[in-house]
C-alpha positions in Angstrom: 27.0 12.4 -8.3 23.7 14.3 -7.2 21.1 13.1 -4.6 18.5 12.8 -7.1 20.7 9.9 -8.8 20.6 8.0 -5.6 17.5 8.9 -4.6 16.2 7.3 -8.1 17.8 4.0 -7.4 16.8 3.5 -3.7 13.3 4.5 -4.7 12.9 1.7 -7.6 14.7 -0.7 -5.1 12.4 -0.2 -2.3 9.6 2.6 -3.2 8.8 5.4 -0.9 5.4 5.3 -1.7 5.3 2.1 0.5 5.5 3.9 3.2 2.5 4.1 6.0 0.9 7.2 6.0 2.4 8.2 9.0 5.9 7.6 8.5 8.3 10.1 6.9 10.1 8.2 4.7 12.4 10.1 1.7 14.8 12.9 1.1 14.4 15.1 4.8 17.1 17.6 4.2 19.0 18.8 1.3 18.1 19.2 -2.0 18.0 16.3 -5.2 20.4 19.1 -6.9 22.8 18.6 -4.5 26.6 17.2 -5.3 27.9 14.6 -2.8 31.5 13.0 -2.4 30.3 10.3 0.0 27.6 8.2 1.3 27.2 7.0 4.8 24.4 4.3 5.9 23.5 4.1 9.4 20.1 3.0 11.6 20.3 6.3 12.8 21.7 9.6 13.2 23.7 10.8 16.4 25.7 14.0 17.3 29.3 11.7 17.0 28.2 9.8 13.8 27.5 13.7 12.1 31.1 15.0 13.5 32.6 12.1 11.5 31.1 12.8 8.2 32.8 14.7 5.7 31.2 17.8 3.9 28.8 17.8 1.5 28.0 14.1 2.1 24.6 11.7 2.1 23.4 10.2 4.8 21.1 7.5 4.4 19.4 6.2 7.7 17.0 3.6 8.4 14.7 5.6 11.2 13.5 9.3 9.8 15.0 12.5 11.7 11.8 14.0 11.5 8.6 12.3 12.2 5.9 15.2 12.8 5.9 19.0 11.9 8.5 21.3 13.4 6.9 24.9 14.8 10.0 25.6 15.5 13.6 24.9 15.4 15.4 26.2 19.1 18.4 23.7 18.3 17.8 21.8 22.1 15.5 18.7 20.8 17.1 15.7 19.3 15.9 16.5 15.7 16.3 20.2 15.6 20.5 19.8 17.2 21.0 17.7 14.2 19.4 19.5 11.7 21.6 22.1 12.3 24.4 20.4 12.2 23.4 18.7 9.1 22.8 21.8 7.4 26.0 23.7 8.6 27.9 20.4 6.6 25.8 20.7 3.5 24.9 17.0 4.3 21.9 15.5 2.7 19.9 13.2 4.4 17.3 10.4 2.9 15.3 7.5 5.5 14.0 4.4 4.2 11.9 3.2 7.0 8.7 1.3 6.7 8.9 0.6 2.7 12.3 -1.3 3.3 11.0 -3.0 6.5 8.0 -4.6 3.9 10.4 -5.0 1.3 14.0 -6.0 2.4 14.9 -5.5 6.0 12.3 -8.2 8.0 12.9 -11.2 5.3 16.7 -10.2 5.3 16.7 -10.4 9.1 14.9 -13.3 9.6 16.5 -15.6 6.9 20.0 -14.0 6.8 20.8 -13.2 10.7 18.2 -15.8 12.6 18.6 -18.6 9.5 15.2 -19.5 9.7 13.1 -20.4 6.1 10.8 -17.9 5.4 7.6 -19.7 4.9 5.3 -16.5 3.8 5.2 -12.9 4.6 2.4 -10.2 5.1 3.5 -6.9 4.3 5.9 -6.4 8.4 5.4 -9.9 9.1 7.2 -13.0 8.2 6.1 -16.5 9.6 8.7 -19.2 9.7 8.3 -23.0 11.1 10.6 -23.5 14.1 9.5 -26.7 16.0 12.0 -26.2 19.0 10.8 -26.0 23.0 9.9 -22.0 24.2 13.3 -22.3 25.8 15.8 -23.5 22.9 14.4 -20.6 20.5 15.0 -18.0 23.3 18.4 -18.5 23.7 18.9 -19.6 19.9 17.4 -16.0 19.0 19.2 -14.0 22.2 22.7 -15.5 20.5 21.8 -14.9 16.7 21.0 -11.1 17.5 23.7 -11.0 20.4 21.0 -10.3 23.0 22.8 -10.4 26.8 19.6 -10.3 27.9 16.1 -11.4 26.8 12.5 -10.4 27.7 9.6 -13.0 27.2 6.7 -14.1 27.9 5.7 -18.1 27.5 2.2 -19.0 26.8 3.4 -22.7 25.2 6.2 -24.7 26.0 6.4 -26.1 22.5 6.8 -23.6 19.8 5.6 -24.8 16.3 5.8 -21.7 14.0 7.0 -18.3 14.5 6.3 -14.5 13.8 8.3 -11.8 13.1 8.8 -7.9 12.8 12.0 -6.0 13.6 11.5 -2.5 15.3 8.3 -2.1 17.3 5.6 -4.4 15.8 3.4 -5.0 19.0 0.7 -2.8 17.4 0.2 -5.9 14.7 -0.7 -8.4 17.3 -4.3 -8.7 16.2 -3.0 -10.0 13.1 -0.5 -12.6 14.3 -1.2 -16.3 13.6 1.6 -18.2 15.1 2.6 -19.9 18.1 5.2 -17.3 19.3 5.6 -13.4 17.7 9.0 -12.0 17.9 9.3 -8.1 18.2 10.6 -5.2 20.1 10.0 -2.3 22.4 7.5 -5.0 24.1 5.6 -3.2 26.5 3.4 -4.4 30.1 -0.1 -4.3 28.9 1.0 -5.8 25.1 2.5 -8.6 27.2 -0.4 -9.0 29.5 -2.6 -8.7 25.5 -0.4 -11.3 24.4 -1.1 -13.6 27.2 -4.9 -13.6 26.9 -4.4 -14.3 23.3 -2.3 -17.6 23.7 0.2 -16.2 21.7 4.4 -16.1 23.5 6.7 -13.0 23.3 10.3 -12.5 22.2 11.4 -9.0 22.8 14.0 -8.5 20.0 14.5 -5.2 20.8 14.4 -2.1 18.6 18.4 -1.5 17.9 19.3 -5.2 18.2 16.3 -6.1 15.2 17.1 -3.3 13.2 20.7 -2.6 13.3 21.3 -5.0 9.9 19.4 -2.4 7.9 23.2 -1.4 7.1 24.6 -4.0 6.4 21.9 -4.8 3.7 21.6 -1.3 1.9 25.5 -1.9 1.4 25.1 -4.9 -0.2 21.9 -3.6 -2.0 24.0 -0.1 -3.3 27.6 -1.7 -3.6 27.2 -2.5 -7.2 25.5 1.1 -8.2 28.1 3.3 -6.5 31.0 1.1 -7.4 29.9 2.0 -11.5 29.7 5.5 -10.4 33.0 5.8 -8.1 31.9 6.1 -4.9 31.8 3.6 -2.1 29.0 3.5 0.5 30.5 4.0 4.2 28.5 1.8 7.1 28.7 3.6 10.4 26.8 3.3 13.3 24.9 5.3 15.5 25.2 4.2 19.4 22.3 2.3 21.0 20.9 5.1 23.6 20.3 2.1 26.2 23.3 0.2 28.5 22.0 -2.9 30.0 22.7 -3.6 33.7 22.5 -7.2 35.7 22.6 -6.1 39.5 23.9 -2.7 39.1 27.1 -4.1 36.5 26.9 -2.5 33.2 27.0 -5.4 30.9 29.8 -5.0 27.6 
Protein backbone atom coordinates (compact mmCIF):
# COMPACT_ATOMS: atom_id res chain seq x y z
CA UNK A 1 0.00 0.00 0.00
CA UNK A 2 1.46 3.62 -0.55
CA UNK A 3 1.34 6.56 1.95
CA UNK A 4 -0.87 8.55 -0.20
CA UNK A 5 -3.70 5.74 0.33
CA UNK A 6 -3.45 6.24 4.04
CA UNK A 7 -2.85 9.59 3.91
CA UNK A 8 -6.28 9.98 1.90
CA UNK A 9 -8.22 8.14 4.51
CA UNK A 10 -6.87 9.89 7.70
CA UNK A 11 -7.29 13.19 5.90
CA UNK A 12 -11.25 12.62 5.11
CA UNK A 13 -11.43 11.22 8.74
CA UNK A 14 -9.99 14.05 10.50
CA UNK A 15 -8.80 16.94 7.80
CA UNK A 16 -5.47 18.46 8.00
CA UNK A 17 -6.72 21.63 7.01
CA UNK A 18 -8.17 21.83 10.57
CA UNK A 19 -5.14 22.43 11.73
CA UNK A 20 -4.04 25.89 13.56
CA UNK A 21 -1.91 27.85 11.61
CA UNK A 22 0.87 27.13 13.60
CA UNK A 23 0.85 23.51 13.94
CA UNK A 24 2.54 21.13 11.44
CA UNK A 25 0.16 18.71 11.02
CA UNK A 26 0.55 16.10 7.78
CA UNK A 27 3.00 13.91 5.88
CA UNK A 28 6.73 15.29 7.57
CA UNK A 29 8.96 12.82 5.95
CA UNK A 30 8.76 10.53 3.15
CA UNK A 31 7.03 10.70 0.15
CA UNK A 32 3.00 9.81 -0.76
CA UNK A 33 4.77 7.38 -3.47
CA UNK A 34 6.25 5.52 -1.01
CA UNK A 35 5.41 1.54 -0.42
CA UNK A 36 5.04 0.57 3.27
CA UNK A 37 4.70 -3.04 4.92
CA UNK A 38 3.58 -1.67 8.33
CA UNK A 39 1.99 1.04 10.32
CA UNK A 40 2.88 2.04 13.68
CA UNK A 41 0.67 4.66 15.84
CA UNK A 42 2.27 6.30 18.75
CA UNK A 43 1.87 9.94 20.68
CA UNK A 44 5.22 10.37 19.85
CA UNK A 45 8.39 9.48 18.37
CA UNK A 46 11.59 8.34 20.54
CA UNK A 47 15.08 6.94 19.60
CA UNK A 48 13.82 3.17 21.09
CA UNK A 49 10.31 3.29 19.46
CA UNK A 50 12.34 4.05 15.81
CA UNK A 51 14.96 1.00 16.50
CA UNK A 52 11.87 -1.19 16.79
CA UNK A 53 10.23 -0.42 13.55
CA UNK A 54 10.81 -2.41 10.69
CA UNK A 55 11.92 -0.90 7.23
CA UNK A 56 10.13 0.96 5.02
CA UNK A 57 7.34 1.46 7.52
CA UNK A 58 4.60 4.50 8.56
CA UNK A 59 4.66 6.01 11.48
CA UNK A 60 1.79 7.89 12.40
CA UNK A 61 2.17 10.12 15.61
CA UNK A 62 -0.09 12.35 17.45
CA UNK A 63 2.65 15.35 18.27
CA UNK A 64 4.56 16.64 14.91
CA UNK A 65 8.54 15.92 14.75
CA UNK A 66 8.97 19.15 13.27
CA UNK A 67 7.31 22.22 14.53
CA UNK A 68 9.42 25.30 12.98
CA UNK A 69 11.94 25.48 10.05
CA UNK A 70 15.17 23.54 10.24
CA UNK A 71 18.49 25.82 9.08
CA UNK A 72 20.20 23.01 9.64
CA UNK A 73 20.26 19.40 10.38
CA UNK A 74 23.77 18.63 12.79
CA UNK A 75 21.90 15.28 13.93
CA UNK A 76 22.34 16.46 18.00
CA UNK A 77 18.64 18.04 18.54
CA UNK A 78 15.77 15.85 19.24
CA UNK A 79 14.17 16.37 15.70
CA UNK A 80 17.12 16.37 13.59
CA UNK A 81 18.65 12.64 15.57
CA UNK A 82 15.38 11.25 14.38
CA UNK A 83 15.08 12.47 11.15
CA UNK A 84 17.97 10.74 10.36
CA UNK A 85 17.20 7.77 11.63
CA UNK A 86 13.86 7.93 10.03
CA UNK A 87 15.35 8.43 6.71
CA UNK A 88 18.26 5.79 7.02
CA UNK A 89 14.88 3.14 7.50
CA UNK A 90 12.96 4.62 4.57
CA UNK A 91 10.17 5.17 7.26
CA UNK A 92 7.47 7.60 6.46
CA UNK A 93 6.11 9.67 9.00
CA UNK A 94 2.43 11.62 9.09
CA UNK A 95 1.11 13.77 12.62
CA UNK A 96 -2.38 14.45 13.24
CA UNK A 97 -2.21 16.88 15.90
CA UNK A 98 -4.59 19.76 16.47
CA UNK A 99 -7.33 18.60 13.69
CA UNK A 100 -7.83 15.30 15.66
CA UNK A 101 -7.67 17.03 19.05
CA UNK A 102 -11.06 19.17 17.57
CA UNK A 103 -12.31 16.22 15.96
CA UNK A 104 -11.74 12.94 17.83
CA UNK A 105 -9.20 12.85 20.54
CA UNK A 106 -10.83 15.49 23.44
CA UNK A 107 -14.56 14.05 23.04
CA UNK A 108 -12.94 10.46 22.90
CA UNK A 109 -11.07 11.26 26.12
CA UNK A 110 -13.51 12.77 27.94
CA UNK A 111 -16.53 10.35 27.33
CA UNK A 112 -14.57 7.16 26.67
CA UNK A 113 -11.57 7.27 29.45
CA UNK A 114 -13.18 9.91 32.21
CA UNK A 115 -17.08 8.58 31.34
CA UNK A 116 -18.33 11.82 31.66
CA UNK A 117 -21.51 12.98 29.04
CA UNK A 118 -20.36 15.41 26.78
CA UNK A 119 -22.76 18.15 27.03
CA UNK A 120 -21.32 20.48 24.08
CA UNK A 121 -18.03 21.13 22.58
CA UNK A 122 -16.16 24.23 21.09
CA UNK A 123 -13.62 23.37 18.64
CA UNK A 124 -10.51 22.05 21.97
CA UNK A 125 -13.08 22.27 24.53
CA UNK A 126 -15.62 19.96 25.79
CA UNK A 127 -18.00 20.92 28.78
CA UNK A 128 -19.54 18.22 30.76
CA UNK A 129 -21.92 18.51 34.03
CA UNK A 130 -20.20 16.86 36.95
CA UNK A 131 -21.91 17.94 40.28
CA UNK A 132 -19.33 16.28 42.67
CA UNK A 133 -17.26 18.28 45.68
CA UNK A 134 -13.60 19.79 44.21
CA UNK A 135 -12.19 16.90 46.02
CA UNK A 136 -14.23 13.67 44.74
CA UNK A 137 -13.54 14.86 40.98
CA UNK A 138 -9.72 15.13 41.75
CA UNK A 139 -9.25 11.91 42.77
CA UNK A 140 -12.07 10.48 40.32
CA UNK A 141 -9.94 12.11 37.40
CA UNK A 142 -6.21 11.26 39.00
CA UNK A 143 -7.64 7.30 38.98
CA UNK A 144 -9.44 7.46 35.43
CA UNK A 145 -6.08 8.84 33.72
CA UNK A 146 -3.84 6.82 36.41
CA UNK A 147 -2.41 10.04 37.68
CA UNK A 148 -0.03 9.12 41.05
CA UNK A 149 0.02 12.49 41.52
CA UNK A 150 -2.24 15.50 40.91
CA UNK A 151 -1.71 19.38 40.62
CA UNK A 152 -4.71 21.70 41.33
CA UNK A 153 -5.88 24.61 42.26
CA UNK A 154 -9.49 25.00 44.08
CA UNK A 155 -11.35 28.16 43.72
CA UNK A 156 -14.92 26.29 44.68
CA UNK A 157 -15.50 23.50 46.78
CA UNK A 158 -18.56 22.38 44.80
CA UNK A 159 -17.91 21.70 41.20
CA UNK A 160 -21.08 21.97 38.96
CA UNK A 161 -19.77 21.68 35.35
CA UNK A 162 -16.48 21.02 33.91
CA UNK A 163 -14.03 21.93 31.01
CA UNK A 164 -11.75 20.16 29.18
CA UNK A 165 -8.65 20.03 26.71
CA UNK A 166 -5.97 17.23 26.65
CA UNK A 167 -2.35 18.45 25.88
CA UNK A 168 -1.58 22.03 26.92
CA UNK A 169 -4.86 24.09 26.77
CA UNK A 170 -4.03 26.88 29.39
CA UNK A 171 -3.77 29.35 26.51
CA UNK A 172 -7.87 28.90 26.13
CA UNK A 173 -8.62 30.07 29.57
CA UNK A 174 -10.21 33.31 28.44
CA UNK A 175 -12.72 31.28 26.83
CA UNK A 176 -13.57 28.78 29.58
CA UNK A 177 -17.17 28.94 31.08
CA UNK A 178 -17.23 26.31 33.67
CA UNK A 179 -16.73 25.85 37.24
CA UNK A 180 -13.46 23.85 37.03
CA UNK A 181 -11.08 23.51 33.49
CA UNK A 182 -9.13 20.43 33.24
CA UNK A 183 -5.82 20.61 31.23
CA UNK A 184 -2.12 20.05 31.27
CA UNK A 185 1.37 21.45 31.38
CA UNK A 186 -0.36 24.02 34.00
CA UNK A 187 2.00 26.54 34.71
CA UNK A 188 2.56 29.37 38.02
CA UNK A 189 1.13 32.47 36.60
CA UNK A 190 -1.94 30.42 34.52
CA UNK A 191 -2.65 29.17 37.99
CA UNK A 192 -2.33 32.38 39.79
CA UNK A 193 -4.75 33.68 36.11
CA UNK A 194 -6.97 31.02 37.00
CA UNK A 195 -7.45 32.07 40.51
CA UNK A 196 -8.47 35.73 39.88
CA UNK A 197 -10.94 34.36 37.37
CA UNK A 198 -12.85 32.06 39.85
CA UNK A 199 -12.27 29.34 37.71
CA UNK A 200 -10.38 25.62 39.56
CA UNK A 201 -7.41 23.69 37.93
CA UNK A 202 -6.87 20.04 37.13
CA UNK A 203 -3.45 19.50 35.73
CA UNK A 204 -4.13 16.47 33.51
CA UNK A 205 -0.87 16.51 32.23
CA UNK A 206 0.35 16.42 28.67
CA UNK A 207 1.37 12.42 28.18
CA UNK A 208 -1.32 11.24 30.75
CA UNK A 209 -4.26 13.43 28.45
CA UNK A 210 -2.97 12.55 25.37
CA UNK A 211 -1.59 9.09 25.38
CA UNK A 212 -5.24 7.55 24.11
CA UNK A 213 -4.66 9.24 20.77
CA UNK A 214 -3.48 5.50 20.00
CA UNK A 215 -5.66 3.67 21.06
CA UNK A 216 -8.40 5.63 19.10
CA UNK A 217 -6.61 5.93 15.55
CA UNK A 218 -6.50 1.95 15.94
CA UNK A 219 -9.95 1.69 16.33
CA UNK A 220 -10.57 4.53 13.77
CA UNK A 221 -8.00 2.59 10.91
CA UNK A 222 -8.71 -1.12 12.06
CA UNK A 223 -11.41 -1.64 9.59
CA UNK A 224 -9.40 0.22 6.41
CA UNK A 225 -6.14 -1.72 6.82
CA UNK A 226 -7.79 -4.95 7.71
CA UNK A 227 -9.55 -4.61 3.82
CA UNK A 228 -6.15 -3.84 2.66
CA UNK A 229 -3.95 -6.49 4.62
CA UNK A 230 -2.18 -4.74 6.95
CA UNK A 231 -2.73 -4.31 10.65
CA UNK A 232 -1.95 -1.05 12.52
CA UNK A 233 0.85 -1.68 15.33
CA UNK A 234 0.22 0.67 18.71
CA UNK A 235 3.55 1.36 20.34
CA UNK A 236 4.47 3.85 22.71
CA UNK A 237 6.91 6.35 23.12
CA UNK A 238 8.21 6.77 26.86
CA UNK A 239 6.95 9.78 28.96
CA UNK A 240 10.31 11.94 29.32
CA UNK A 241 9.24 12.75 33.02
CA UNK A 242 9.59 10.14 36.31
CA UNK A 243 7.59 11.38 39.24
CA UNK A 244 9.26 11.43 42.70
CA UNK A 245 7.37 11.67 46.35
CA UNK A 246 10.34 12.53 48.82
CA UNK A 247 13.18 11.54 46.71
CA UNK A 248 11.24 7.75 45.72
CA UNK A 249 10.76 7.38 42.07
CA UNK A 250 7.13 6.49 41.97
CA UNK A 251 6.29 3.16 39.41
Amino acid sequence: MKVQNIYNFLNDLSPFSYQEKWDNSGLLVGSLDDEIKKVYISIDLDEELIDEVEDNSLIITHHPLIFSALKKINYDSYSTKLLQKLIKKDIALISMHTNIDKTHLNKYVVSEILGFKIENTDEFISYANVNMKFNDLVKYVSKKLDLKTTKAVKCNNFIKNVAIVTGAGMSLISEVKADCFLTGDIKYHDAMEAKARGISLIDIRHYESERHFSNLLEGLLSEYLKKNELKAIITASKNPFDFFIEGETIE
